[in-house]
C-alpha positions as CSV (number, residue, x, y, z in Angstrom):
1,X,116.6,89.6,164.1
2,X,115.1,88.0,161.0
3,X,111.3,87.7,161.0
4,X,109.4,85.4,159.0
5,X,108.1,87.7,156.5
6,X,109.9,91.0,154.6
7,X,109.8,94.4,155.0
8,X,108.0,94.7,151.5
9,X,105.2,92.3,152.5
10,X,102.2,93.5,151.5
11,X,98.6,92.1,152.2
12,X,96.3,91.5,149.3
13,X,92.8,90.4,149.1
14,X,89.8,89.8,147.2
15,X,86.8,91.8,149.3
16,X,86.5,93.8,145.6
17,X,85.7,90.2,143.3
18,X,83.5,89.0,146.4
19,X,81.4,92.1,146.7
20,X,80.9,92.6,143.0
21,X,80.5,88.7,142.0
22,X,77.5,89.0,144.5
23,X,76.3,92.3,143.5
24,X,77.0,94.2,146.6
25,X,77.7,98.2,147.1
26,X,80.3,99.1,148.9
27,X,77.8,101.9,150.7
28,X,75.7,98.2,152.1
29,X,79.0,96.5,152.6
30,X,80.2,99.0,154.9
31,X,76.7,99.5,156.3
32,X,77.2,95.7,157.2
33,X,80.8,95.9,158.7
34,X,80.2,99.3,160.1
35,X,82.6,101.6,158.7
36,X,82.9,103.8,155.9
37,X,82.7,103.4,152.1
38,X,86.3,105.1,152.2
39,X,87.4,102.3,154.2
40,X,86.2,99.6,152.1
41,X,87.2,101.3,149.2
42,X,91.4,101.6,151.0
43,X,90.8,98.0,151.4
44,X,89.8,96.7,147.8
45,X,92.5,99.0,146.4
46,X,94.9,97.3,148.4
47,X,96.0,100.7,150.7
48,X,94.6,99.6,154.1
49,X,95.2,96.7,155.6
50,X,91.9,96.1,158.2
51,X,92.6,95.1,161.9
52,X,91.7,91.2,162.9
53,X,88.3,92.3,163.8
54,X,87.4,93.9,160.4
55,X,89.4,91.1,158.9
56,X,87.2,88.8,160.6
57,X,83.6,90.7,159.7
58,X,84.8,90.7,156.2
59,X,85.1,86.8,156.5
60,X,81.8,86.6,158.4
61,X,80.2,88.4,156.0
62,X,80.7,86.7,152.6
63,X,80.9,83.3,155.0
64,X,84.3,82.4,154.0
65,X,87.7,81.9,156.0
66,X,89.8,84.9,156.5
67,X,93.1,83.3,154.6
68,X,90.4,82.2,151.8
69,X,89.9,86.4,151.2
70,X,93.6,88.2,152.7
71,X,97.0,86.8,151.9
72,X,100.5,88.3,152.3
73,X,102.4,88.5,149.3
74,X,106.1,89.9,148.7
């Protein structure tokens, strides 16, 4: 069965330019999104991709749409 997308998809995103561009921690960004700094940090380095409802906090948060900070790359 052939799906739209690879195997070696990979999602990438820009939550670590956003956060420092506005001068944000990533202890107060995950106090805002309610997780943990170690999940922020997975998710600017690229080695955790966040569920939809993360994904859309994260987009709530800095007030832009969610395929304007994650896009899937090969």
């Amino acid at each position: 069965m052939a799906y739209p997308y690879g195997v070696k998809d990979t999602v990438r995103n820009t939550v670590y330019e956003l956060r420092t561009n506005q001068a944000i921690t990533q202890e107060a960004l995950a106090e805002a999104l309610s997780v943990s700094r170690q999940t922020v940090i997975a998710i600017e380095r690229g080695n955790y991709a966040p569920s939809i409802l993360l994904a859309l906090k994260i987009s709530a948060f800095f007030k832009l749409p969610v395929e304007k900070i994650f896009t899937i790359h090969d």
